[in-house]
Every structure is written in C-alpha cells, then in structure tokens.
C-alpha positions in Angstrom: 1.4 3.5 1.5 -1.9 2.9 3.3 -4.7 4.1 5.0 -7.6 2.5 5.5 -6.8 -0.8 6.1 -5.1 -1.4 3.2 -1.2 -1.3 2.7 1.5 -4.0 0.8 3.3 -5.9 3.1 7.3 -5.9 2.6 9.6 -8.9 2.7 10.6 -10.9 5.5 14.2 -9.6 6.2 16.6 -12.4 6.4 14.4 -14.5 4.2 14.4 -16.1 1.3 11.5 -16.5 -1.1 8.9 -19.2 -1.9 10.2 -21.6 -4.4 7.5 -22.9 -6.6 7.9 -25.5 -9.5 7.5 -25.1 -13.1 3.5 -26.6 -13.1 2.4 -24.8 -9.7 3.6 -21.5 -11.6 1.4 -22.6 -14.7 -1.4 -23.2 -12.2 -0.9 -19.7 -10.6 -0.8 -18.2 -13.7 -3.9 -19.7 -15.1 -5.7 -18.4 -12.0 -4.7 -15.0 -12.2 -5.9 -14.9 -16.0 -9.2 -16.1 -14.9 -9.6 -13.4 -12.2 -8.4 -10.8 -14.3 -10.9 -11.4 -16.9 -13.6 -11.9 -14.5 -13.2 -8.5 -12.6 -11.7 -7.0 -15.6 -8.4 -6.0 -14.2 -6.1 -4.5 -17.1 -2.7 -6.6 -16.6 -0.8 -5.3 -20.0 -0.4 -1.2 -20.3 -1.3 -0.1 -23.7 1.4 1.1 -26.2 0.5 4.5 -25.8 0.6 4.8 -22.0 3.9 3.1 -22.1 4.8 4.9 -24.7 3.8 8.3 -22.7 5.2 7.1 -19.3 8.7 6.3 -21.0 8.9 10.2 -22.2 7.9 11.9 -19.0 11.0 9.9 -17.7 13.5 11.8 -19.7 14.7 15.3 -19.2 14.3 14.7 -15.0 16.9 17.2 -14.0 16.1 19.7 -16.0 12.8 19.7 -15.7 13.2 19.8 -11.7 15.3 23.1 -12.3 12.9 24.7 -14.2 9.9 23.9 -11.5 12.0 25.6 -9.1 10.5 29.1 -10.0 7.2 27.8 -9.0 7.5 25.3 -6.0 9.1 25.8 -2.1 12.8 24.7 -2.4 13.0 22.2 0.8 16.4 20.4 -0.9 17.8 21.2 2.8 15.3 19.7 4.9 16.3 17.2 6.7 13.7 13.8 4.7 13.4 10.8 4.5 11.6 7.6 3.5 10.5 4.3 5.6 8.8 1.7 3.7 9.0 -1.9 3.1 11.8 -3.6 2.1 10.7 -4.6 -1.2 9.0 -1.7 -1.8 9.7 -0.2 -5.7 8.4 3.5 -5.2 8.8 6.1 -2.4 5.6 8.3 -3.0 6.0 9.5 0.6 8.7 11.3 2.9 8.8 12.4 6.5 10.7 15.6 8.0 9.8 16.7 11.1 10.7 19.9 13.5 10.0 20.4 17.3 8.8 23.8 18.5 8.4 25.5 22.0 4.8 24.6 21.6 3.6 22.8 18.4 5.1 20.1 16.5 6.2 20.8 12.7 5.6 17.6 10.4 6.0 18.1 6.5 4.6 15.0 4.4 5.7 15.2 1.1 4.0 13.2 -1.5 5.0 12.2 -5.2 3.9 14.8 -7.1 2.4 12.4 -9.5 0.0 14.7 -10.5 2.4 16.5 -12.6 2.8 14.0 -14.2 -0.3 12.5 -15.2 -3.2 14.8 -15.6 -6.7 14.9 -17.0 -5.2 15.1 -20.7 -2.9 12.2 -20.5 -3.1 8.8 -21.6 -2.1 7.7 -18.3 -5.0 9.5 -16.5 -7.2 7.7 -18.4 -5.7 4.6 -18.1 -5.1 4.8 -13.9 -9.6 5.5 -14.3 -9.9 1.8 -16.0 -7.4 0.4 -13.2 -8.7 2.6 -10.1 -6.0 1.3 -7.9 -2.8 -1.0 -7.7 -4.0 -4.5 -7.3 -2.0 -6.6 -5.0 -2.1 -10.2 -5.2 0.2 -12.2 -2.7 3.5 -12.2 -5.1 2.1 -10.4 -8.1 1.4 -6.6 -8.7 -0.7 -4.7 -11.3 0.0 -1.4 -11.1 -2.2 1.3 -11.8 0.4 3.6 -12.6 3.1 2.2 -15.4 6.0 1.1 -12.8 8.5 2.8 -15.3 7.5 6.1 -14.0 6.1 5.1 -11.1 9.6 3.5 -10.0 11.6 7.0 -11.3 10.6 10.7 -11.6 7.1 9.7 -8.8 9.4 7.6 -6.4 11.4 10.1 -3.8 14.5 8.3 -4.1 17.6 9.1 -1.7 19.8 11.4 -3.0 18.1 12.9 -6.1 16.0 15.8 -6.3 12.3 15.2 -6.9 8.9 17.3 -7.3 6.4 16.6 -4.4 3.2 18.1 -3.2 3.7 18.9 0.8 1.2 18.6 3.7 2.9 20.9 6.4 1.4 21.1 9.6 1.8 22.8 12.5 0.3 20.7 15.6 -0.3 21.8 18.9 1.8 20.0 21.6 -1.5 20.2 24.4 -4.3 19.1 22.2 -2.3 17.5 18.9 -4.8 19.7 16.8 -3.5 21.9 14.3 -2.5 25.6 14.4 -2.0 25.6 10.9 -1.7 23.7 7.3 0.0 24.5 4.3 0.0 22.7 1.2 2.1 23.8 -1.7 4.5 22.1 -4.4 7.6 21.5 -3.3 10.9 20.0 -4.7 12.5 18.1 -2.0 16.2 15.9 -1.7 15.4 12.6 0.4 18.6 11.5 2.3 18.0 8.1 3.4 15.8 5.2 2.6 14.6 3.3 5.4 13.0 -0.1 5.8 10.8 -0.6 9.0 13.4 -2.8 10.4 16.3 0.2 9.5 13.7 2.3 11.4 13.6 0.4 14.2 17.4 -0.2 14.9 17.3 3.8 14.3 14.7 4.2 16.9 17.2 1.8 19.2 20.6 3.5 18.5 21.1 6.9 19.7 24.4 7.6 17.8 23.0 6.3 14.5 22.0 8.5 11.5 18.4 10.0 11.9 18.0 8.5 14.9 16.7 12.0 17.0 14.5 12.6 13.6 12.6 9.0 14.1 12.2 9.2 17.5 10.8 13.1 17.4 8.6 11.5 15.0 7.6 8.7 17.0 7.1 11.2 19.7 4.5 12.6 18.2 3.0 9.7 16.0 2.8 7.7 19.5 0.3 10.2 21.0 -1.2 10.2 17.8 -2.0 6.5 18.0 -3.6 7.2 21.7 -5.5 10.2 21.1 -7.4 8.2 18.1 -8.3 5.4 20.6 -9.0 7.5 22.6 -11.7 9.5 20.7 -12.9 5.8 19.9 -11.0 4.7 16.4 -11.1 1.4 16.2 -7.6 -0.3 15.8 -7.7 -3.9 14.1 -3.7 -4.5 14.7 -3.2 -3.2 18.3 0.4 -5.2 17.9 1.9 -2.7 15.1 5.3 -1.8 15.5 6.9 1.3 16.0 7.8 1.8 11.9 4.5 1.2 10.9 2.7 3.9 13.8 4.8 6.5 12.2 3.8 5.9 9.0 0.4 5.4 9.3 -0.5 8.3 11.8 1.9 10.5 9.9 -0.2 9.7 6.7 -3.8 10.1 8.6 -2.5 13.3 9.9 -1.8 14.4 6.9 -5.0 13.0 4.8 -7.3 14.4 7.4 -5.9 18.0 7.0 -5.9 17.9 3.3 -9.9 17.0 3.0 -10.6 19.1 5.9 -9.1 22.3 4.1 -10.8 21.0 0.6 -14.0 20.9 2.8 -14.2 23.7 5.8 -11.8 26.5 4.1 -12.5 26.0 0.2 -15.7 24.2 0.7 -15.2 22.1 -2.9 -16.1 18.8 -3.6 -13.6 15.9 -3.8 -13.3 12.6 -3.5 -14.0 12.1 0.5 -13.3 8.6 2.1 -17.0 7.5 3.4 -17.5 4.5 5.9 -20.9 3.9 7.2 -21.4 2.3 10.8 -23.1 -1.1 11.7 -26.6 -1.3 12.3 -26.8 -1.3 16.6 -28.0 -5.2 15.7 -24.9 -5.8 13.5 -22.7 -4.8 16.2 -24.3 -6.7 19.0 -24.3 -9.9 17.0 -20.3 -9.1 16.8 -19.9 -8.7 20.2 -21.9 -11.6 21.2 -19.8 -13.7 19.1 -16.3 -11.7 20.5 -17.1 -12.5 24.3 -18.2 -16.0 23.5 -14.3 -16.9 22.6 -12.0 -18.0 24.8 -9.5 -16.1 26.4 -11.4 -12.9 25.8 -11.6 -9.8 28.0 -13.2 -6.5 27.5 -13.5 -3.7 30.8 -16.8 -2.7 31.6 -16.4 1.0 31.0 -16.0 0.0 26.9 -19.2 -1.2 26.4 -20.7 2.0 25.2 -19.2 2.7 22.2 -18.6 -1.0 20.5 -15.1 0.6 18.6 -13.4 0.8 22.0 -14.8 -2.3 23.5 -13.0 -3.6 20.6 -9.7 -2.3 20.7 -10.1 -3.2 24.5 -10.7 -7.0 23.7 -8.0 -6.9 20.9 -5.2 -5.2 23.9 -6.0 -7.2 26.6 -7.3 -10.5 25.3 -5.4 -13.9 24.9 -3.2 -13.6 21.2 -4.9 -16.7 20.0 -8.1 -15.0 19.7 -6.9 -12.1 17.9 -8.0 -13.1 14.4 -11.5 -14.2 15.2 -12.1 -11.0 16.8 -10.9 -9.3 13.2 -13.1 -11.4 11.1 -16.2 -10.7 13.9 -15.6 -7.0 13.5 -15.3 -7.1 9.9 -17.9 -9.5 9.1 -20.6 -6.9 10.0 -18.8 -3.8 8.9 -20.1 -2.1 6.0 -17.8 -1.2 3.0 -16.1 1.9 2.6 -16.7 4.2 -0.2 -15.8 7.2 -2.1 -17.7 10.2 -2.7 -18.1 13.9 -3.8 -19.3 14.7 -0.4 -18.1 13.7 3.4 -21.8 13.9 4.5 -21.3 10.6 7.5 -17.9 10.9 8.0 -15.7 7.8 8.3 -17.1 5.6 11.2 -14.3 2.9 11.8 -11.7 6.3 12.2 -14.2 8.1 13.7 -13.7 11.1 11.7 -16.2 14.0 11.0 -14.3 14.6 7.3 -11.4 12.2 5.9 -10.0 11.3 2.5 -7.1 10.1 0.4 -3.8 12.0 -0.5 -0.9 10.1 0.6 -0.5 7.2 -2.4 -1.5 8.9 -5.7 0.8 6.3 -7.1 -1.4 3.4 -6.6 -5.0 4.9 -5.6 -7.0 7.0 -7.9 -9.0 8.8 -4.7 -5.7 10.6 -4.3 -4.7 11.6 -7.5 -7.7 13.1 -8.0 -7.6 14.7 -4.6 -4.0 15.9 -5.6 -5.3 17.6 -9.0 -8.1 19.0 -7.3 -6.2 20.7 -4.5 -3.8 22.6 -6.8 -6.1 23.7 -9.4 -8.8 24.2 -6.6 -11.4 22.6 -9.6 -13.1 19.4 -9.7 -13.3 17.3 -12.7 -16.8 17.4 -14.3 -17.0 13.5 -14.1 -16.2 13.3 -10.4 -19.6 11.5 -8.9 -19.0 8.9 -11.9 -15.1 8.8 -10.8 -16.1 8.3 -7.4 -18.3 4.9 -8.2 -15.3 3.6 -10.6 -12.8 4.1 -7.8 -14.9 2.4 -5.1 -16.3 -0.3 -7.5 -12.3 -1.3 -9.0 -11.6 -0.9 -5.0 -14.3 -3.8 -4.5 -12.9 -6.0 -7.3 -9.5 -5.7 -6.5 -9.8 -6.8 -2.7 -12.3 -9.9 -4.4 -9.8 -11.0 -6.6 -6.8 -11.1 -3.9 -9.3 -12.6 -1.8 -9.9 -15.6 -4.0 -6.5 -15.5 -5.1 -5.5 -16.1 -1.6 -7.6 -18.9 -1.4 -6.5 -21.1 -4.5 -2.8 -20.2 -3.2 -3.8 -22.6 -0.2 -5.9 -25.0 -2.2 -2.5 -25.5 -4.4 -0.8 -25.7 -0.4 1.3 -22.4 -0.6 1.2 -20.0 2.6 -0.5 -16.4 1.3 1.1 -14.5 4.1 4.4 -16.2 3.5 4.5 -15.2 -0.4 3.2 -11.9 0.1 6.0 -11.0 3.0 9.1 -12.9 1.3 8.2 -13.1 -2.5 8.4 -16.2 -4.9 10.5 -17.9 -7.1 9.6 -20.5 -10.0 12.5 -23.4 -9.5 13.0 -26.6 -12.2 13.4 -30.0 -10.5 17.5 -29.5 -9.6 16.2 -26.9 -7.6 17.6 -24.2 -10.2 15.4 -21.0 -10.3 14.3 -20.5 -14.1 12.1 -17.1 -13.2 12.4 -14.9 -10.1 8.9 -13.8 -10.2 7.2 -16.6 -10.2 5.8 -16.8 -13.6 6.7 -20.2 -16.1 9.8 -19.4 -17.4 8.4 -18.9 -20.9 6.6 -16.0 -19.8 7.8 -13.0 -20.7 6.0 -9.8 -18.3 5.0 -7.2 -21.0 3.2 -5.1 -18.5 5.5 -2.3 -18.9 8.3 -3.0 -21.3 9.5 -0.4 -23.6 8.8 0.2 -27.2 11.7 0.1 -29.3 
C-alpha cells in the first residue's frame, strides 16, 4: 500500500462496475498498447519468470515449517489486514499492544524478498518493471500476480513468512524507544476493507474493534504531530481506515531507513524530495489565495507546507482541487537514491525511504534484501535511477491514460474505484475486465 502519494484506490462498495461496449474496449486497448510501447512498460511476463513464480508457489506449508527455526513465531498475535476492497495481495498486517508508557505496533510486511532475490529471474524482471503500474481498470504488475496473489499476500487464516518492523513508541513524544526488525512467520485473522474498518471502529462489541481503535489511537496523533512539525497533507478529508494505514506505514518506513542510516550507516535506496525554489512557492500561494472561498491563518505563512494544509482544512471544498494542482504544479519530483543527503521535503523528514510494498515497488525490495543481509547490491546507484525513471513513466502513462478515458467520455475516478466491464449490445457482459472479448490476458498464465 502507499506512501508517498501514491496508493490503488479500492472499489466503490455497493457498486457496480463501468459497462463499456465491445468498440470502446478495442479503443482502450489500442491505447494502452501505444503507451506501453512508448514508455516501454513490459505487459506479458516471460516464460521463465512465470515459469519460476509458479514453483516458488508449491510446497507453501512446508516450507513455512521449516523457516520456523530461523524467524520469530508471532502465529498468536493478534493481525490483521485493511485494504481495499478489490485489493488482490495483503503485503501488509497491523498488530498492535498498549503499554504503561509506549505504544507497541508490529508491521509485518510480505516477505517477498524470500522469494525473489538477486539470483532470480523475477528479480531481474521486477528491475525492467520498477513498479506496479496502475492504469484506471488495468494493472501491470511488477511482481507475477500468481505469487504475488499466494505465498507474498498475508491472507487470513494461513501462515505466512513476513519481515516485521516492531516499534516501541513513546506515549509523551510518539518517538521511539526502540525498533526491531527481524523475519517473522505470522497467522493473519481477519481481512478488512476500509469500510469493515470503519463499522469496526463504530461497534464496540464487534471483532477487532478495541485493536482498530488502539490503532487509531495512536495513528490519529500520528497524523497531528506530522502537521504539526509542518508535513504537508494533500487530502486533509482521509478517513479513519486510510490514517491508519498510511501513518502505520510511515512509522514504519521512517524507522527502517533510519536504522539502515544512523545505526548501520549503509547505503540504500532512500526516498529523496527536494523543496521548491522560495519563487516557486510564492507563485503557488499567490495563485491559492486568489481563489475563492479560500482561507489561510496568519500564523502559517512562514512555512508554505502548513499554510497549505491550513488553506486545504479550513477553505471552502470547491476549492480543494485547485489548491492540489497549485501545490503540485511547482513541486519538484521525488527520487530515489543511495544516499538521504536532503531528506524528504513534502514529509518533512531528515531520513525516509520505502519498505512497506515490496510487492509492487522496487525501492522496497531492495530495501528489504538489504536490511537482512546488511549488503548492498553492487548496482545500487544504477538501480536507484531505473526505479525513479520507471516511477516517472508509470505516473506519465496513467496520466495520459486518464486523459483518453475522458476523451472516449468514461469517468477515470469512477473506473478506477468500481472496475469495468466490456458488455455486447443486449447489455450481456462478454469480458469482466474490460478487454474485447477475444482477448485472452497472457500476463501470467501458466505453462502447461
């Protein structure tokens, strides 16, 4: 799931999906071949990745048994998984603990990394994809979904191998006391959507419900303290689902790269985002309190990320987007590299990086290989450009994607949140993907 700005947006619950007709699919799926080729995004997994992906799939218990002499055995903690509802993979899990005086919070991450390492087909495969593309109804993986979806997704009920962030935080100052971060084998009990979360979060007698609202405890001040050191937050309207998630995951991605950097002092892939140019922020400013309905308090205006977040609390919901795109139009991109020198601006962290979606980012497999063999690869600068120039092409192409799905008069937001179907003219659906319904997706089948 996301950091950064970046995350897949589930399906509308109580929705049903775009219907599209037989041509409109055609269209859609010329339009995606013409992207891929221009930004050279790999649809089709080789034979020998699929190949490899279909045998590290077989033998799961076993193997899980066997990893039990090396890894922490935390089958009876108390986990769990929130994501969206038409989400395919679990590579993350919460449990949670309250203390006299500190907080515990385990995040337990896919161990994909176990998986698929430096001598694997997939490896080299996930470096030509860099990430999971995600185009409004349409998914290239970067990882082959048929292990992605099995052995690297933290299912309910089934024992899976997982590398675990647990931190000890400090009730008073929500810094931490201590970090730990070891394999693990863990035992999910429940799947959640973000609407299951909420209803938990509302119900006292339901399942899980003191677990989510410990965790929302603690995610909530999260959210505060991270304004309130000046982090600049683009959807001030998130839910309560989501600020779990995502403060649970920059917890837990600021204490891994922090311990790569301060205590073992290697390099790693670290997440860095320069800040506008003083110029660049006053031009979006200027063009923020120029809309209507805006209104930022005068004790904001010194740092430009909280005048922000004060204009996106407490101004009039129609201007919402137009303060986004002034923000981001002068914000420069994001990148990784082998060293955190600048820190990430828009979070306003001294050191951050990525560890919490190995499954669809390269940054945090990499990070995950190079925390438990405490080694870099030799090729990481060059890995570091790959990732942040695929990073680049991806969010091009679903950019222009987006904007042929209006020219052909289909909502982007609408697909993306509820899915899409291909219909014939009674109405009938002939594919529920999408696609034309002689299209047959060969992006991960398996070889017979």
């Amino acid at each position: 799931m996301s950091n950064d700005a970046q995350s897949q947006a589930g399906t509308a619950e109580g929705q049903g999906p775009v219907e599209i007709s037989i041509d409109v699919a055609r269209q859609l799926q010329e339009k995606r071949e013409e992207l891929f080729s221009e930004f050279e995004i790999r649809d089709e997994f080789p034979p020998a990745v699929r190949s490899e992906a279909k045998s590290r799939t077989e033998g799961i218990q076993e193997e899980i048994e066997d990893e039990l002499d090396h890894r922490q055995d935390l089958r009876d903690l108390t986990t769990w998984t929130t994501d969206p509802i038409d989400a395919q993979d679990f590579d993350d899990a919460l449990s949670i603990r309250e203390n006299e005086e500190t907080y515990t919070l385990w995040v337990h991450i896919a161990d994909v990394s176990h998986y698929v390492h430096p001598d694997s087909e997939m490896w080299a495969e996930a470096v030509e994809r860099g990430n999971t593309v995600y185009l409004p109804g349409y998914t290239i993986h970067m990882l082959p979904p048929i292990l992605a979806e099995t052995v690297c997704s933290l299912v309910p009920e089934e024992d899976r191998l997982a590398h675990t962030v647990e931190m000890e935080i400090k009730k008073d100052t929500l810094s931490f006391e201590e970090v730990d971060i070891y394999k693990s084998v863990v035992h999910s009990n429940e799947r959640l959507t973000y609407t299951q979360c909420e209803n938990r979060l509302d119900d006292p007698d339901a399942p899980l419900h003191d677990e989510n609202a410990l965790v929302y405890e603690l995610a909530d001040q999260l959210h505060e303290q991270r304004k309130e050191d000046g982090s600049l937050v683009l959807n001030p309207s998130r839910d309560r689902a989501h600020t779990i998630i995502e403060e649970c995951m920059l917890k837990a991605n600021k204490a891994v790269t922090h311990e790569l950097m301060w205590n073992r002092g290697v390099e790693a892939m670290y997440r860095v985002h320069p800040q506008p140019t003083p110029d660049q922020w006053d031009d979006a400013l200027r063009e923020i309190t120029e809309l209507d309905g805006v209104n930022i308090s005068g004790a904001n205006w010194e740092d430009p990320r909280k005048a922000v977040n004060d204009a996106l609390e407490n101004s009039d919901k129609r201007a919402l987007n137009k303060i986004q795109r002034a923000v981001l139009k002068v914000m420069p991109r994001a990148k990784y590299m082998n060293d955190p020198f600048g820190g990430h601006y828009a979070l306003n962290f001294d050191i951050y990086g990525h560890f919490t979606s190995p499954i669809r980012r390269l940054s945090d497999l990499i990070n995950h290989w190079i925390v438990h063999e405490n080694d870099v690869p030799e090729d990481l600068v060059e890995l570091c450009d790959r990732a942040s120039e695929k990073q680049k092409d991806g969010e091009t192409a679903e950019r222009l994607y987006k904007q042929f799905l209006e020219e052909v008069h289909l909502d982007p937001h609408a697909v993306n949140n509820r899915g899409i179907v291909t219909v014939d003219e009674d109405g009938d659906v002939v594919n529920e993907k999408g696609l034309p319904p002689e299209e047959i997706d060969l992006r991960d089948r398996s070889d017979s």
